[in-house]
Every structure is written in structure tokens, then in C-alpha cells.
Backbone and ligand atoms as CSV (ligand in chain L), in Angstrom:
chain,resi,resn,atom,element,x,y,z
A,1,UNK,N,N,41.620,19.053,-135.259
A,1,UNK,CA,C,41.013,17.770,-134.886
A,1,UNK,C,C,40.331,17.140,-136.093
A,2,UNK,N,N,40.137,15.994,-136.216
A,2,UNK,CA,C,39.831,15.288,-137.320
A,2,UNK,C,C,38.266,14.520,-137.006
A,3,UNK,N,N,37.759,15.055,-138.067
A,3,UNK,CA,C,36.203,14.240,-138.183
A,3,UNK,C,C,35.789,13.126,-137.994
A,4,UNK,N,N,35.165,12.666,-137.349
A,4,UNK,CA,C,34.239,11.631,-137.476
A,4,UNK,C,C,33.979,11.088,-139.496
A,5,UNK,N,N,34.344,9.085,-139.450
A,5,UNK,CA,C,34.165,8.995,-140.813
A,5,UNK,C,C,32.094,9.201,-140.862
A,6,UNK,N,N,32.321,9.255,-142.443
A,6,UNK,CA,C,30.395,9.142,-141.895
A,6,UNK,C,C,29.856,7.851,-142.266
A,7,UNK,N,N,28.935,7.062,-141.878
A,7,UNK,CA,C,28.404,5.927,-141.686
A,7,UNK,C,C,28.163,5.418,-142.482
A,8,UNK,N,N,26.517,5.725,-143.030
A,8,UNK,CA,C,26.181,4.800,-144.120
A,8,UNK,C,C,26.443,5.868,-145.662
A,9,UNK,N,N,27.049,5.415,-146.737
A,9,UNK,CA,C,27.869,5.771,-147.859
A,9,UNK,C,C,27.053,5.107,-148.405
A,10,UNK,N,N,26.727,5.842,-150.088
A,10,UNK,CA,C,27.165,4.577,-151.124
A,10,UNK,C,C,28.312,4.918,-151.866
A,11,UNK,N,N,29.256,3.629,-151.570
A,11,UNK,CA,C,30.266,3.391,-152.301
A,11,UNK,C,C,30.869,3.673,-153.524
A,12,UNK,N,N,29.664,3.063,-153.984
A,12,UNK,CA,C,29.535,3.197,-155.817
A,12,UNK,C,C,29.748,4.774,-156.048
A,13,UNK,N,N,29.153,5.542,-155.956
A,13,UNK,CA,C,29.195,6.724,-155.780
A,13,UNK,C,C,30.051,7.284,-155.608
A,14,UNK,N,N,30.569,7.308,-154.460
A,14,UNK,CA,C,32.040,8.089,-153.809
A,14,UNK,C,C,32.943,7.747,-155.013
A,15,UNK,N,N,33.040,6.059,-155.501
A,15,UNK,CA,C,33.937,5.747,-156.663
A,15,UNK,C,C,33.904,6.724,-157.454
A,16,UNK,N,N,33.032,7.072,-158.473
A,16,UNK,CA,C,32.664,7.347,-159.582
A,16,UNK,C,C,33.231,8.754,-159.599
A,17,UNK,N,N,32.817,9.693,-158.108
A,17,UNK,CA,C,33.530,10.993,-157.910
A,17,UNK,C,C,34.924,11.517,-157.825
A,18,UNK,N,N,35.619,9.742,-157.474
A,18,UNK,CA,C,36.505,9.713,-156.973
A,18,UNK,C,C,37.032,10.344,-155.691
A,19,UNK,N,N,36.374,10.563,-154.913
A,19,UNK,CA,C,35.871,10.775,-153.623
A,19,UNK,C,C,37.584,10.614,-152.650
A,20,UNK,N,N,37.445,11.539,-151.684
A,20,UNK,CA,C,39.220,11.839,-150.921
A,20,UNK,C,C,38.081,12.113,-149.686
A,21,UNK,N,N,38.583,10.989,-148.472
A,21,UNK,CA,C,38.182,11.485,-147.054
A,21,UNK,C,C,39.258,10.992,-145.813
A,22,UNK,N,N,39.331,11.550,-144.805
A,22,UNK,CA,C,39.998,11.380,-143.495
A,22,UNK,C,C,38.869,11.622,-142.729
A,23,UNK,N,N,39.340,10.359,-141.748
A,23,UNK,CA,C,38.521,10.850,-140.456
A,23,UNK,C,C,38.585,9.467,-139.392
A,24,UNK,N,N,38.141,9.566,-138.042
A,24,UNK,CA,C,38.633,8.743,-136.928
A,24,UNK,C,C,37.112,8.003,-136.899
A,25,UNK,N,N,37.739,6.953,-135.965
A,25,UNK,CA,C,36.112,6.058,-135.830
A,25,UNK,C,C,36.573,5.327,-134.712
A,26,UNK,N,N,36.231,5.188,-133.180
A,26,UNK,CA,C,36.256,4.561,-132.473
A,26,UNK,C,C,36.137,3.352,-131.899
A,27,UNK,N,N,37.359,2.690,-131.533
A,27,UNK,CA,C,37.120,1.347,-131.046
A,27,UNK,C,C,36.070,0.963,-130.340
A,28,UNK,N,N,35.630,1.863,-129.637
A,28,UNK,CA,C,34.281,1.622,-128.814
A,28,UNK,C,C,32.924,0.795,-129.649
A,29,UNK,N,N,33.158,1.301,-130.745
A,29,UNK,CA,C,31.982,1.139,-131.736
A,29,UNK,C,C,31.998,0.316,-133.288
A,30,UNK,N,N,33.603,-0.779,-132.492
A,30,UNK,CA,C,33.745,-1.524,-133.384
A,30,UNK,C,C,33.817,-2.888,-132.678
A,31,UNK,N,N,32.241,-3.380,-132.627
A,31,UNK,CA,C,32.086,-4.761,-131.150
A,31,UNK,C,C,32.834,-5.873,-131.851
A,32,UNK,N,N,32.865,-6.475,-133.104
A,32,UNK,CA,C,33.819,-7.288,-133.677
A,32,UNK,C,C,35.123,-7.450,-133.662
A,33,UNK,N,N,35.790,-6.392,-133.794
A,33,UNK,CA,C,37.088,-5.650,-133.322
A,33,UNK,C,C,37.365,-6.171,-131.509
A,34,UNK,N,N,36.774,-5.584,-131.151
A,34,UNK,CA,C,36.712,-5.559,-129.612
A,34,UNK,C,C,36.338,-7.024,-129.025
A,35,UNK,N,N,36.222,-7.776,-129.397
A,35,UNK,CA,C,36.432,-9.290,-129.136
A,35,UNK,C,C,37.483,-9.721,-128.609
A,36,UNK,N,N,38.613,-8.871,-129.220
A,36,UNK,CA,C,40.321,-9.247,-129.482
A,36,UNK,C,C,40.795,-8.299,-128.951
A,37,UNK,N,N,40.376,-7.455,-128.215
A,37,UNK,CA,C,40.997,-6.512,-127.389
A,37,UNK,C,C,40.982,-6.473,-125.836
A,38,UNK,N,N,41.955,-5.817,-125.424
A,38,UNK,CA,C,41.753,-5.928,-123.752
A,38,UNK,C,C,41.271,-4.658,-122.900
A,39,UNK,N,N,40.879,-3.641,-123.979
A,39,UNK,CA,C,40.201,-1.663,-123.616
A,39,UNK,C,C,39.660,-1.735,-124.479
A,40,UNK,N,N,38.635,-0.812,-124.922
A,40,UNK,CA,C,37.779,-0.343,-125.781
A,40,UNK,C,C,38.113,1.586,-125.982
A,41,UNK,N,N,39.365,1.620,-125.786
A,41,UNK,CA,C,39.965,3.053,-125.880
A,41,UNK,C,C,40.659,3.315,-127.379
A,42,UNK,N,N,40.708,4.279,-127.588
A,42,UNK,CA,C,41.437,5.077,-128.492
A,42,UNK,C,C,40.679,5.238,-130.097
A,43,UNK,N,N,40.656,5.608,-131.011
A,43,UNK,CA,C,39.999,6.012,-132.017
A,43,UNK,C,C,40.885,6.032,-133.447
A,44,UNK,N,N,40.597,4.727,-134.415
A,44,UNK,CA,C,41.255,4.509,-135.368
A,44,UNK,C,C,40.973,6.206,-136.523
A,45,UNK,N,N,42.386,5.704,-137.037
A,45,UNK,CA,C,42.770,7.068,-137.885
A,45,UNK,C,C,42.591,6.372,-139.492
A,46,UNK,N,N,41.730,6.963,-140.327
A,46,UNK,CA,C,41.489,6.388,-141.868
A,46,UNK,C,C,42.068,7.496,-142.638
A,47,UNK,N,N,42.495,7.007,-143.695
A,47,UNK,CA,C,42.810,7.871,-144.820
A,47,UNK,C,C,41.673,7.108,-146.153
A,48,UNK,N,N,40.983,7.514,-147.302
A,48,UNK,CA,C,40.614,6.623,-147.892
A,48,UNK,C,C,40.144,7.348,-148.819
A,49,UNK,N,N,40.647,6.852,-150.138
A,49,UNK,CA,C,40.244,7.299,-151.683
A,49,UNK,C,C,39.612,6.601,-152.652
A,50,UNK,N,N,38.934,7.087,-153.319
A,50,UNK,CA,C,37.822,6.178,-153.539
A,50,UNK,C,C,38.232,6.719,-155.103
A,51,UNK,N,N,37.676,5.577,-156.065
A,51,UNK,CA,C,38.324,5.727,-157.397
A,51,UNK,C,C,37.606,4.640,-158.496
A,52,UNK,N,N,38.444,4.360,-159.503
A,52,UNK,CA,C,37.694,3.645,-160.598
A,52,UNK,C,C,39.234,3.159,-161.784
A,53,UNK,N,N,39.485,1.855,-161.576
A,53,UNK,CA,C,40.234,1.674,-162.510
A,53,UNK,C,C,39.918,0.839,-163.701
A,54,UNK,N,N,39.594,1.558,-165.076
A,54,UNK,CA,C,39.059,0.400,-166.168
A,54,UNK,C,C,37.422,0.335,-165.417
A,55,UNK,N,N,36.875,-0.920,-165.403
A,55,UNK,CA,C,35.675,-0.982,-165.011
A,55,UNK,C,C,35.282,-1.170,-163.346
A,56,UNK,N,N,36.802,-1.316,-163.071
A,56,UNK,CA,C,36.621,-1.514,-161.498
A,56,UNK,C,C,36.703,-0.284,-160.029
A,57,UNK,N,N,35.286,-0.682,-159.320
A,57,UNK,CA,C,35.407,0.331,-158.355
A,57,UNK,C,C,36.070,0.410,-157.466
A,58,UNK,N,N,37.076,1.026,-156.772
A,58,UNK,CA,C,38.006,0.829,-155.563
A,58,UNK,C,C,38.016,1.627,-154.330
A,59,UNK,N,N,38.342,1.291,-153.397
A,59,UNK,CA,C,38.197,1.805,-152.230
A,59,UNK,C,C,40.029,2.309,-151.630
A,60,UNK,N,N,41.300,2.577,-151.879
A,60,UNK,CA,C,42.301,2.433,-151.184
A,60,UNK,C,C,42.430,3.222,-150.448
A,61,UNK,N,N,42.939,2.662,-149.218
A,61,UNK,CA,C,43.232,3.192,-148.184
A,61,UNK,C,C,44.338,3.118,-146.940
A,62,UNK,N,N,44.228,3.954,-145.732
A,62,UNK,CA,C,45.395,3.434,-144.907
A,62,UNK,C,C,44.629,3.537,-143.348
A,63,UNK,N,N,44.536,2.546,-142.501
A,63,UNK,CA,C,43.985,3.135,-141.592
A,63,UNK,C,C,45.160,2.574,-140.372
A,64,UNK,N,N,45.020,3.136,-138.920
A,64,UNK,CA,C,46.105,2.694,-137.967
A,64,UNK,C,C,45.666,3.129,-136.606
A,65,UNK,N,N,45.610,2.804,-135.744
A,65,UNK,CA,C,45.334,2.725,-134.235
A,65,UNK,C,C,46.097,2.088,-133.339
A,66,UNK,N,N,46.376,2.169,-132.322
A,66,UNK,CA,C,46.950,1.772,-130.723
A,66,UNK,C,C,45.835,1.128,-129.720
A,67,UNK,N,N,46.053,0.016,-130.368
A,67,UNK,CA,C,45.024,-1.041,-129.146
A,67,UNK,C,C,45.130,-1.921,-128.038
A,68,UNK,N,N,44.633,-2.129,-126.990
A,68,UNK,CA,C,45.680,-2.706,-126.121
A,68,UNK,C,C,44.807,-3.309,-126.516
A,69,UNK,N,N,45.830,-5.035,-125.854
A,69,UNK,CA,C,45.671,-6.139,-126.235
A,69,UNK,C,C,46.578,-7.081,-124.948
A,70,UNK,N,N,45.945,-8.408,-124.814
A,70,UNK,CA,C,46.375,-9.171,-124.034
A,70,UNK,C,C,47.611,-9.924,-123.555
A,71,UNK,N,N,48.965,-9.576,-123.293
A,71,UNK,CA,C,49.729,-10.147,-123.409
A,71,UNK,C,C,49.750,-12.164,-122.932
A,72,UNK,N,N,50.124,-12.347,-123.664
A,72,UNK,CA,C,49.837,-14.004,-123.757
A,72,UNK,C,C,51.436,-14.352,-122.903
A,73,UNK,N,N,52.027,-13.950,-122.527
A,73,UNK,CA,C,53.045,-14.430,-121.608
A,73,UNK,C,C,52.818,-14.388,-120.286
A,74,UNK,N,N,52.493,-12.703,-120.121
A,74,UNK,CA,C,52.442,-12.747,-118.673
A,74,UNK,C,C,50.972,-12.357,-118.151
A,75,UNK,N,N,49.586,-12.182,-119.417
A,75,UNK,CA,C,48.452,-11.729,-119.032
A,75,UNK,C,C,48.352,-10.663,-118.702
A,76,UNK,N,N,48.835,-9.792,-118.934
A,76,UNK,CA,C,48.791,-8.734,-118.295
A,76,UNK,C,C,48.504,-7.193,-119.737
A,77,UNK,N,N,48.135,-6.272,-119.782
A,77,UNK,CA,C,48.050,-5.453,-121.086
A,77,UNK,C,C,48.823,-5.049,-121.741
A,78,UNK,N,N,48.819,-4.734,-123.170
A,78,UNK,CA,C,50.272,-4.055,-123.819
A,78,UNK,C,C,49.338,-3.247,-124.774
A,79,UNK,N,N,50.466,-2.403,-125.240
A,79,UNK,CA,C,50.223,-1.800,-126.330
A,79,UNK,C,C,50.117,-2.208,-127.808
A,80,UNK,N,N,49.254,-2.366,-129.003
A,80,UNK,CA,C,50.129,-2.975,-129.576
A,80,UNK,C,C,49.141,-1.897,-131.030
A,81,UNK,N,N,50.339,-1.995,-131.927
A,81,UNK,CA,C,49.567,-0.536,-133.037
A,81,UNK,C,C,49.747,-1.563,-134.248
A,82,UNK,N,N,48.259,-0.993,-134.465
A,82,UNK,CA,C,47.679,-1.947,-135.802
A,82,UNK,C,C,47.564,-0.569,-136.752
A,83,UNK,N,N,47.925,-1.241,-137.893
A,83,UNK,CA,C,48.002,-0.484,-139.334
A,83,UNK,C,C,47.914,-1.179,-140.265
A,84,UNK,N,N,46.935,-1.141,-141.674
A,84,UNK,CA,C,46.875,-1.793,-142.905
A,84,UNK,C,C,47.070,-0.318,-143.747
A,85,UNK,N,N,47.181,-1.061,-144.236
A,85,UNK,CA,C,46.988,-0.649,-146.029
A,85,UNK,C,C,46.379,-1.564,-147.100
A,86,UNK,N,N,45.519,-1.267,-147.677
A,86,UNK,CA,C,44.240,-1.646,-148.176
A,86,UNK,C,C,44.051,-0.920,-149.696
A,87,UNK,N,N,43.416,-2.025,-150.933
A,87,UNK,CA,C,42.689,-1.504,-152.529
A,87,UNK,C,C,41.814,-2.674,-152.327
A,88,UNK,N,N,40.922,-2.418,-151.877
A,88,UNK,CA,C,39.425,-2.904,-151.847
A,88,UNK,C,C,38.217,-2.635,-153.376
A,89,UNK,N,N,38.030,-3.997,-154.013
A,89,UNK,CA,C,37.504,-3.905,-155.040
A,89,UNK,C,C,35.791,-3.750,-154.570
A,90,UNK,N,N,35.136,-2.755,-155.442
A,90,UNK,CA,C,33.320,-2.925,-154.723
A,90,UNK,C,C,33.016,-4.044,-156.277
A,91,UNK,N,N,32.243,-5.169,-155.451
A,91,UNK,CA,C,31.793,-5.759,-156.377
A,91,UNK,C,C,30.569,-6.391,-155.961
A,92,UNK,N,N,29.319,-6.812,-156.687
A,92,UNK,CA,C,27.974,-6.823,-156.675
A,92,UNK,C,C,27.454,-8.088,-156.137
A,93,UNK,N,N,28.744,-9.294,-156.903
A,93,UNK,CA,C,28.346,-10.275,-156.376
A,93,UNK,C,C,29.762,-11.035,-156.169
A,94,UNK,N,N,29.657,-12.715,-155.631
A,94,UNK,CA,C,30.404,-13.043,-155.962
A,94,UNK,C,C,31.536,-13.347,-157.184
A,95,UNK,N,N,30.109,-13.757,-158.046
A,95,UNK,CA,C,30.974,-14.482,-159.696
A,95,UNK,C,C,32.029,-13.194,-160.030
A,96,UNK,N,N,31.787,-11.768,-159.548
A,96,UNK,CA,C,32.700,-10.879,-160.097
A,96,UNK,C,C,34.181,-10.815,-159.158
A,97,UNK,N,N,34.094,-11.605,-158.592
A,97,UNK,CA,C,35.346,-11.673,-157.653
A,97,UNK,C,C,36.720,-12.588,-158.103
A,98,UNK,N,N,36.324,-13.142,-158.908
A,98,UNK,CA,C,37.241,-14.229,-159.917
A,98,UNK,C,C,37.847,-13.290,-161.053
A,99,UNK,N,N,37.116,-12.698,-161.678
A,99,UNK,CA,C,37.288,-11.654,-162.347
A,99,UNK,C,C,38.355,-10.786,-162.159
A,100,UNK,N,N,38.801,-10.138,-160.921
A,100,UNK,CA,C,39.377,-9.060,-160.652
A,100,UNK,C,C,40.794,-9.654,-160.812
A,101,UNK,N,N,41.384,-8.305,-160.751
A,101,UNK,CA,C,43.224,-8.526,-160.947
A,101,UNK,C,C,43.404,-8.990,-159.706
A,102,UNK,N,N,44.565,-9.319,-159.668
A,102,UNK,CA,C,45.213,-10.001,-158.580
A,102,UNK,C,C,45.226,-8.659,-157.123
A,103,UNK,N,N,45.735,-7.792,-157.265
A,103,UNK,CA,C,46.134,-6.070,-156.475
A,103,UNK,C,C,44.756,-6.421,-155.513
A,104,UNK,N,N,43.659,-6.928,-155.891
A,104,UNK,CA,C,42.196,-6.160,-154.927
A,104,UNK,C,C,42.192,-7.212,-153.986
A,105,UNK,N,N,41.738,-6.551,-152.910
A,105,UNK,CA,C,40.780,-7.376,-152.224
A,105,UNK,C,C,39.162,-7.425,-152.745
A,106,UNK,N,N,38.238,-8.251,-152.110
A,106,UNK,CA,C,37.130,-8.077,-152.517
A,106,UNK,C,C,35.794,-7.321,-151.421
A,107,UNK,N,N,35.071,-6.509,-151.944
A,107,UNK,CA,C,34.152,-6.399,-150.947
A,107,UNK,C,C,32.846,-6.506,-151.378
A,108,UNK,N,N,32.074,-7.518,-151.497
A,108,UNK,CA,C,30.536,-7.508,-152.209
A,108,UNK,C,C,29.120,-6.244,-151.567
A,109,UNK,N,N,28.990,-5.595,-152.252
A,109,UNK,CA,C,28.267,-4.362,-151.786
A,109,UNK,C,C,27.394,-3.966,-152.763
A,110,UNK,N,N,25.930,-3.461,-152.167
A,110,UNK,CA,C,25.057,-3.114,-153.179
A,110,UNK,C,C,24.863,-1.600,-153.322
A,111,UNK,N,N,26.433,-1.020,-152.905
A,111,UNK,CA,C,26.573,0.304,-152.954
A,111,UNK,C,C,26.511,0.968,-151.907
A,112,UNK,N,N,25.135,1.225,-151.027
A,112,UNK,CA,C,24.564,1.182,-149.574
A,112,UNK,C,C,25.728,0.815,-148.239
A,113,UNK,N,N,26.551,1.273,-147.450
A,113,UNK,CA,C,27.479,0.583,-146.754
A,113,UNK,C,C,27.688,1.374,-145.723
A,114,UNK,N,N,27.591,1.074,-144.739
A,114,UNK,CA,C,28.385,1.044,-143.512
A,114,UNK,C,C,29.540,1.165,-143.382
A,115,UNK,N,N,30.138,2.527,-143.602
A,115,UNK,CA,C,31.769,2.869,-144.284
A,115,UNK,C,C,32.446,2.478,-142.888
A,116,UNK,N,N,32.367,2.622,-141.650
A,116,UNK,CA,C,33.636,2.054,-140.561
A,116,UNK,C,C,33.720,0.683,-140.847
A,117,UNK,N,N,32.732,-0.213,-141.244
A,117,UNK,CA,C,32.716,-1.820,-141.511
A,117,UNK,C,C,33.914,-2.034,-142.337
A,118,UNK,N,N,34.112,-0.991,-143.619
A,118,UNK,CA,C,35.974,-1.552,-144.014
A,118,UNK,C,C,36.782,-1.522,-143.457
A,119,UNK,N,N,37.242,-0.602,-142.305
A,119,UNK,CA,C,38.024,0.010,-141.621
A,119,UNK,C,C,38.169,-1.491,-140.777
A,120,UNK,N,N,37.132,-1.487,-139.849
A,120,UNK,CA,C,37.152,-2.570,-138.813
A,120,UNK,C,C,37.529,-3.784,-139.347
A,121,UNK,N,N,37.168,-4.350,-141.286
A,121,UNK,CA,C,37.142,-5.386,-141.421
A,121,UNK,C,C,39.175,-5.506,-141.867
A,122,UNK,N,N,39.395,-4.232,-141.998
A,122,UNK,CA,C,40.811,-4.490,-142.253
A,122,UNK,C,C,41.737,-4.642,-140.872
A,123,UNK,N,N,41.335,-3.422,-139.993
A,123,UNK,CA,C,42.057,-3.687,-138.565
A,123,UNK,C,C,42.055,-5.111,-138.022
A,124,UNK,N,N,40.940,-6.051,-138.295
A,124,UNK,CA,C,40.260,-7.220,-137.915
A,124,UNK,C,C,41.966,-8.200,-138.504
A,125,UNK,N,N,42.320,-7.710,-139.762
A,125,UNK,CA,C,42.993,-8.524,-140.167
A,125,UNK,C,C,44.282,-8.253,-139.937
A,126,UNK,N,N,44.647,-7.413,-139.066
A,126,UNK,CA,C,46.012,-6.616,-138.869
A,126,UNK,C,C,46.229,-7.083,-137.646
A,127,UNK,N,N,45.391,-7.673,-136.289
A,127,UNK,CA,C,45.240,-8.232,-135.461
A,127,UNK,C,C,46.468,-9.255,-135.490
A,128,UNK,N,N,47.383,-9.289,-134.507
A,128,UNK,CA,C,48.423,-10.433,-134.524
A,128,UNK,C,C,47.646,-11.938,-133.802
A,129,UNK,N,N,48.315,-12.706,-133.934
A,129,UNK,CA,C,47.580,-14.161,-133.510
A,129,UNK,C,C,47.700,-14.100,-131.985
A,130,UNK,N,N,49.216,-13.524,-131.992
A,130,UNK,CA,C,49.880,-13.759,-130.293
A,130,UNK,C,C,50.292,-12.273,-129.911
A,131,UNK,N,N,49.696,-11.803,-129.287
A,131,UNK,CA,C,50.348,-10.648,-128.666
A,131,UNK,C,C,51.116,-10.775,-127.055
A,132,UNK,N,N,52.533,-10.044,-127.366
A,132,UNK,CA,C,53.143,-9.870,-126.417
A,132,UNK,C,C,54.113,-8.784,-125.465
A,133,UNK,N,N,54.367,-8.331,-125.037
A,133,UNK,CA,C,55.442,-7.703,-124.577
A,133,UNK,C,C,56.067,-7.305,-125.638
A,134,UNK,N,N,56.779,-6.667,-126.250
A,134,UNK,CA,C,58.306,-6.160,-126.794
A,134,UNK,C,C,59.179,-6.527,-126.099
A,135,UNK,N,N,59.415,-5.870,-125.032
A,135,UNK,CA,C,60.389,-6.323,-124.078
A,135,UNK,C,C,60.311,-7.559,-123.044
A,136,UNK,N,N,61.188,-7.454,-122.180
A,136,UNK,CA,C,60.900,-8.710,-121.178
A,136,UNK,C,C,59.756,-8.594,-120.601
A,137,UNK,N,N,58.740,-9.268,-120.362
A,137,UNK,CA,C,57.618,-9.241,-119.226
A,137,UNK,C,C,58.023,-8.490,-118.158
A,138,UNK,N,N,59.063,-9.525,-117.158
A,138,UNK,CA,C,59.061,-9.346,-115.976
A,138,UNK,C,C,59.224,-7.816,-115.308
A,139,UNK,N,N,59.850,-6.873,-116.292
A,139,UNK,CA,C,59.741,-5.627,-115.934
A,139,UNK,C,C,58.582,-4.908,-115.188
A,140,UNK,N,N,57.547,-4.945,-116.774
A,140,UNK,CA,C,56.313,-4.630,-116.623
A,140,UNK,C,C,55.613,-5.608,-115.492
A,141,UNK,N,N,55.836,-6.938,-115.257
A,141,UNK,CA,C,55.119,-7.354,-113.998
A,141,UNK,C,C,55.400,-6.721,-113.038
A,142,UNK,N,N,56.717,-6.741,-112.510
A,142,UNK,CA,C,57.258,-6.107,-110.818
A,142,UNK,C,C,56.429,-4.588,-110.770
A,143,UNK,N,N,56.115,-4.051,-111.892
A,143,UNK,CA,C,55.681,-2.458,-111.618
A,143,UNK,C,C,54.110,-2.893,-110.812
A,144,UNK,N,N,53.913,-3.669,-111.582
A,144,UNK,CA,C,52.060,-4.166,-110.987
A,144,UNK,C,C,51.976,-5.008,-110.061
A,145,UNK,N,N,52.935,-5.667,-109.704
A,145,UNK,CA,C,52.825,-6.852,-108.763
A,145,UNK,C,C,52.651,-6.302,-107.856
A,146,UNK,N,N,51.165,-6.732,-106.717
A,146,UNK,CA,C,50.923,-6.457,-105.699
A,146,UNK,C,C,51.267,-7.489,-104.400
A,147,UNK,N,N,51.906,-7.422,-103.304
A,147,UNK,CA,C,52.059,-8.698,-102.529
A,147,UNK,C,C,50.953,-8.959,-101.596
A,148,UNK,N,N,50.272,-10.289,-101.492
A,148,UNK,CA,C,49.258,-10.234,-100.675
A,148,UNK,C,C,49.233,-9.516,-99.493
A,149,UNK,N,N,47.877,-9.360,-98.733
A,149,UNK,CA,C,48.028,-8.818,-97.486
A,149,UNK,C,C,48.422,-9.804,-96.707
A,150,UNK,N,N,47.688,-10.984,-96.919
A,150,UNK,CA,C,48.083,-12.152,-95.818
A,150,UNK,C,C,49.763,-12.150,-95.434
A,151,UNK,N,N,50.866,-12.073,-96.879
A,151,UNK,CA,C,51.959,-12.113,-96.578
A,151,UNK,C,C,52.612,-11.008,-96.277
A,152,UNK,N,N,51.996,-10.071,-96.196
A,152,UNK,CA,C,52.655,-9.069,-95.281
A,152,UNK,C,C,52.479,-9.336,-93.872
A,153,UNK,N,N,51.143,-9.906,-93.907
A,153,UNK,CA,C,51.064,-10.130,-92.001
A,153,UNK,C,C,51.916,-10.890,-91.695
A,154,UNK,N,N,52.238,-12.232,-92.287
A,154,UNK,CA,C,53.079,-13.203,-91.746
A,154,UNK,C,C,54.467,-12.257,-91.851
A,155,UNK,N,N,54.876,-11.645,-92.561
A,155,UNK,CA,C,56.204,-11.426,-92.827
A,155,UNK,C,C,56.502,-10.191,-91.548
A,156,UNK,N,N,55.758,-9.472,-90.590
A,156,UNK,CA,C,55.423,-8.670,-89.677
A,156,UNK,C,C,55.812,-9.380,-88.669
A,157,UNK,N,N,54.636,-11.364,-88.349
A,157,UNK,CA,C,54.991,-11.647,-87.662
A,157,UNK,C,C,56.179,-12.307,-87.512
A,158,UNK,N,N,57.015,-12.387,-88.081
A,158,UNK,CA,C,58.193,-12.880,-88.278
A,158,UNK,C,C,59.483,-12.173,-87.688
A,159,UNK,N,N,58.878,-11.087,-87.383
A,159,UNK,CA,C,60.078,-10.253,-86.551
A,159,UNK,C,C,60.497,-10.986,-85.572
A,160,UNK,N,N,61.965,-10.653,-85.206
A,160,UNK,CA,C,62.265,-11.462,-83.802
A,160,UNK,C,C,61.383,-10.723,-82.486
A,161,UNK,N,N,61.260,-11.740,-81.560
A,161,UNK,CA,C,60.035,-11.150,-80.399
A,161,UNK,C,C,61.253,-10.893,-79.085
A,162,UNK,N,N,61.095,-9.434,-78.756
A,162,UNK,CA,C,62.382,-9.146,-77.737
A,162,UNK,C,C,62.188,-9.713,-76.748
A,163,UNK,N,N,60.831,-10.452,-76.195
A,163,UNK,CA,C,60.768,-11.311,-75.110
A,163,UNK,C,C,61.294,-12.789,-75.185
A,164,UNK,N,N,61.556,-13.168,-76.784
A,164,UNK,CA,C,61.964,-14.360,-76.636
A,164,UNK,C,C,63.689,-14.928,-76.427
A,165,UNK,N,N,64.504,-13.916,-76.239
A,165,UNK,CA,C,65.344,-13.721,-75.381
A,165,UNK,C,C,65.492,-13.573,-74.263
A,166,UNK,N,N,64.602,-13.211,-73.654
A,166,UNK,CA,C,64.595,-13.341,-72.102
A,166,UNK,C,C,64.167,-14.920,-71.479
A,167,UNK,N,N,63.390,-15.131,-72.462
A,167,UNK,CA,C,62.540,-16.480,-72.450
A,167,UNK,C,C,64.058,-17.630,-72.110
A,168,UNK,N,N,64.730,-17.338,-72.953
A,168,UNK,CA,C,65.895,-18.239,-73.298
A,168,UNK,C,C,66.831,-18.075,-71.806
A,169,UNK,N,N,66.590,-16.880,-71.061
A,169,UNK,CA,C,67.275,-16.840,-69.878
A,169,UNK,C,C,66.994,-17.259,-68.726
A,170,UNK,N,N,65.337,-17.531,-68.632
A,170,UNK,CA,C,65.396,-17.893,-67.717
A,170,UNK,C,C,65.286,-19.396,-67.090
L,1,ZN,ZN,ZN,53.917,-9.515,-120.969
């Protein structure tokens, strides 16, 4: 079983060691994330190496989870698996963000960090605009479709009535 990531890091640091960690972090406890979701189930998987190229500190990584999410056709839930891959530059301020090679993203940090906050801020971006089905909807509807009660009653009373044949005879 795989660890829990740990929380508050400094960054800078882990860089410099060049620092190697795995570990899971739960959707539950990513409320930004969970805006855009339709469960608060399952527990993202990180890979993440921490490093130093030339003068720059880096974070790369891979993280991936199974989140349900809203299908926009038929409303109803789907599956849908988010995965990035991520070289996150640590930098102090902005003005150093112009600076960097093209390869980084940027993350302004005073070292001090809230290590699931990358994780979430990358899943955040792995998020599709429109989520839907794979397949046809209507499948997955008929499995859930419930028919009212009301129309079962009517459809009950709708039987033919064996008296209303006699009715007709006499
Ligand atoms: Zn659907």
C-alpha cells in the first residue's frame, strides 16, 4: 500500500537533495478539485522528483486518478481518469518567471508548501471542459431509468375489465 504524500514541504530543499517520493492524496481533501466533480471518492496516485537544473529548482512529476464526473449529455455520472505529467519550476517571485526556459511551468513559492496543492493544481488542469459518456448514453440510462409509480398505476389500470364484456351484453 502506498503512503500518504506529506503536507507542508519545503520545496527548495527537497530540490537541492534531489528528493524521489510516491504517495496518494485524496479527492476528499482536494475542495478546489471537487467543485468539478460529481463523488468525492478515490485517491490520486503521485510520482514526484525533485531536482535542480543549472540554477533552476524543479519539481517533475506524474500524478493520475479516476474521478467521476458529470456527464453533460445525459446528467447522469461517468468515469473519467485524469493524468498529467508535469516540470514545475520553484520560483520566488514573479520577475523570475520570464526568465525560465520554455520546458517549466511556473510555481511562485517561498519554499514552505503545501505539497498536495501541486498535485491538485495539475489535476485542476487535466479536468476536461465537457465530460461525457464514451459510449452511447442511452445504455447507461435504461440501466437507471426508474418508471414512475404513478405510471405503473395507470398502466395496471389499463387492463381490460372482465366485467366490461358482460356490460356490452346486456
Ligand atoms: Zn451520458
Amino acid at each position: 500500500m502506498q503512503s500518504r504524500l506529506p503536507e507542508y514541504c519545503d520545496l527548495y530543499q527537497l530540490a537541492d537533495k534531489a528528493a524521489t517520493m510516491s504517495g496518494n492524496w485524496p479527492i476528499a481533501k482536494m475542495p478546489r478539485l471537487l467543485t468539478m466533480l460529481a463523488a468525492d471518492t478515490g485517491e490520486a496516485k503521485a510520482e514526484l522528483e525533485f531536482g535542480k537544473k543549472g540554477r533552476t529548482r524543479f519539481i517533475k512529476g506524474s500524478v493520475s486518478v479516476d474521478v467521476e464526473m458529470q456527464c453533460q449529455r445525459c446528467l447522469n455520472p461517468t468515469t473519467v481518469g485524469l493524468k498529467a505529467e508535469f516540470l514545475v519550476a520553484l520560483v520566488e517571485n514573479e520577475s523570475q518567471i520570464e526568465k525560465l526556459p520554455e520546458q517549466f511551468e511556473a510555481l511562485i513559492t517561498e519554499g514552505r508548501h503545501f505539497l498536495p496543492d501541486v498535485i491538485e493544481d495539475e489535476l485542476i488542469l487535466a479536468v476536461p471542459i465537457v465530460a461525457t459518456h464514451d459510449s452511447q448514453c442511452s445504455d447507461y440510462v435504461k440501466a437507471y431509468e426508474v418508471v414512475p409509480e404513478e405510471y405503473q398505476q395507470e398502466a395496471v389500470g389499463k387492463k381490460p375489465n372482465p366485467f366490461a364484456v358482460l356490460k356490452d351484453l346486456l
